[in-house]
C-alpha positions in Angstrom: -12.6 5.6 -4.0 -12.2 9.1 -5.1 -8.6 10.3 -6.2 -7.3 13.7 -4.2 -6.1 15.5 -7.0 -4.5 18.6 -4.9 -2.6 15.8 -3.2 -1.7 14.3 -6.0 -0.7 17.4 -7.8 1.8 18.4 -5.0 3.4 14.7 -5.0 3.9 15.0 -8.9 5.4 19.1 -8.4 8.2 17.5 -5.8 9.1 14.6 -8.0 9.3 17.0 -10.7 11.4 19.7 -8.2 13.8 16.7 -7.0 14.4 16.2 -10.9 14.8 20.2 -11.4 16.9 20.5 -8.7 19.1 17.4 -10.3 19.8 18.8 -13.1 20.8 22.3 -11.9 23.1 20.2 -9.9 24.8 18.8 -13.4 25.4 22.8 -14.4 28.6 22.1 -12.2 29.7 19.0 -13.7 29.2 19.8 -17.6 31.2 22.0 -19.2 29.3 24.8 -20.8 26.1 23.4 -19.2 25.2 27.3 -16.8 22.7 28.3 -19.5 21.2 24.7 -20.7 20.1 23.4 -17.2 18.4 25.8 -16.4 16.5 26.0 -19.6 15.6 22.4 -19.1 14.6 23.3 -15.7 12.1 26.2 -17.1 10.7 23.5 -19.2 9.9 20.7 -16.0 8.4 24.0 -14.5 6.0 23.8 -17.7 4.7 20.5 -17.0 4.2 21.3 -13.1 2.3 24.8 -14.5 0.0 23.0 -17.1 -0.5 19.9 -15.0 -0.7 21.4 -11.3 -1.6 25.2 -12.2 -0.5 29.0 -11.0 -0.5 28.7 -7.6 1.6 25.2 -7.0 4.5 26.2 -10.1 4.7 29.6 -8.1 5.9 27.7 -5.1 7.7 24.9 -7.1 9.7 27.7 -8.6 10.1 28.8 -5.4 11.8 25.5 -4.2 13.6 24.4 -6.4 15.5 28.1 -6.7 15.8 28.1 -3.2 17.6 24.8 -3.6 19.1 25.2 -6.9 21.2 28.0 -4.7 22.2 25.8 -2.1 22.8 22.2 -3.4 24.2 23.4 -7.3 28.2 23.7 -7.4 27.7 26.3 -10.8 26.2 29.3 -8.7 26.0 31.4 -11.6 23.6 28.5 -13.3 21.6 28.7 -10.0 21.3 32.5 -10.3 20.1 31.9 -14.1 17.4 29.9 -12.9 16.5 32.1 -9.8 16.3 35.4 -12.3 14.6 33.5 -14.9 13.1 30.3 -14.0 9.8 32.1 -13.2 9.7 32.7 -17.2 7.2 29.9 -18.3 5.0 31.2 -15.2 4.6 35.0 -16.5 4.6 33.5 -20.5 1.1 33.5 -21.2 0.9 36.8 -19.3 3.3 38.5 -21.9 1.6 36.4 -24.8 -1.4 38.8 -25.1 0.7 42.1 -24.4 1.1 44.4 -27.2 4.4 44.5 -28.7 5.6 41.4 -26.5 8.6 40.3 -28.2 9.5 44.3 -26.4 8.6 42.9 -23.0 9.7 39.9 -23.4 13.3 40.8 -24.5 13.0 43.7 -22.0 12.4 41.1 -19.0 15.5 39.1 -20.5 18.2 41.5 -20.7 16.7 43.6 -17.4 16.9 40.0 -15.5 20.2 38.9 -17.1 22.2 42.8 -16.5 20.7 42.8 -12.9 21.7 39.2 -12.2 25.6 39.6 -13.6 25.9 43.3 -11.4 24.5 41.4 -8.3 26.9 38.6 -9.0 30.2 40.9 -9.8 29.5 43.4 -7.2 27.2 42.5 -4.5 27.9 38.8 -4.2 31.8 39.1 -5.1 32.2 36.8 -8.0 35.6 38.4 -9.2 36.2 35.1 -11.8 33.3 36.6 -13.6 34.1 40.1 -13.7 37.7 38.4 -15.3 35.7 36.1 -17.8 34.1 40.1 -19.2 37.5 41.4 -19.0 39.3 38.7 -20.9 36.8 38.2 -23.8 36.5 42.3 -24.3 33.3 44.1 -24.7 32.4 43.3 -28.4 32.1 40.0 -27.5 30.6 40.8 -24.7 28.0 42.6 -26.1 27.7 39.3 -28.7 26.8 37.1 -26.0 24.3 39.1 -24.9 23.2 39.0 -28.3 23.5 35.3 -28.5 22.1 35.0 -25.0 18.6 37.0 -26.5 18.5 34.9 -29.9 18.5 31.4 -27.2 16.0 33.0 -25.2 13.7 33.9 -27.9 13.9 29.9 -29.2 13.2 28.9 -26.0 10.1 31.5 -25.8 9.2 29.6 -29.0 9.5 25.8 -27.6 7.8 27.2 -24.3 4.6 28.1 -26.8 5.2 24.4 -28.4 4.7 22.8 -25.2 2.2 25.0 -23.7 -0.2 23.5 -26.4 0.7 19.9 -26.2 
């Protein structure tokens, strides 16, 4: 009996976007939790990417931001994941880009300045636009920092597991 491997593949990308989704759900219920869930979510997008290909992580991304959005109680982890959850898609794109740690960081801080300004002004998140009040703009300017070192280690484990 031969296996259907496209049907299987999409079986596998929903388990895997029900688990995704899941865990963008616990960005609301542990503290300090907005940037790690979605990292872990980035790295169940690589499985569904090496196992499933392009085409199927495309729209798994797709999904699971759409419901990331509307089931997650931390909307700014959501947001995370729906301006950079796509990452581990466009990866091995940048990989063979001259001067990609310059895209790569450019992509970051582009996706990460556009999400905040949609969230402060567009969307009306006014606890955020307190949070960058109360902390100043030094440190302000040192999370981004910090936010660019964590993104360059997870660039790093991405290329770990996109050889396993």
């Amino acid at each position: 009996m031969a296996r259907n491997k496209s049907a299987a593949d999409i079986a596998l990308g929903g388990v895997l976007a029900a688990m995704a989704v899941a865990v963008s759900c616990l960005g609301g219920l542990i503290p300090g939790s907005t940037f790690v869930c979605p990292m872990i979510s980035m790295l169940i997008l690589t499985l569904v990417l090496k196992r499933c290909g392009r085409r199927i992580a495309w729209a798994w991304y797709g999904a699971v931001a759409v419901l990331s959005i509307l089931l997650s109680a931390d909307k700014e982890a959501a947001a995370v994941f729906v301006f950079l959850g796509y990452y581990p898609i466009v990866k091995p794109k940048l990989d063979v880009l001259p001067l990609r740690w310059l895209w790569k960081g450019l992509l970051f801080n582009s996706a990460i300045l556009l999400m905040y300004w949609l969230l402060m002004h567009i969307f009306g998140m006014a606890q955020i636009a307190r949070e960058f009040e109360e902390i100043g703009t030094v440190m302000t300017a040192a999370a981004l920092l910090l936010g660019n070192a964590t993104f360059f280690i997870l660039d790093r484990l991405l290329a770990i597991r996109f050889r396993i």
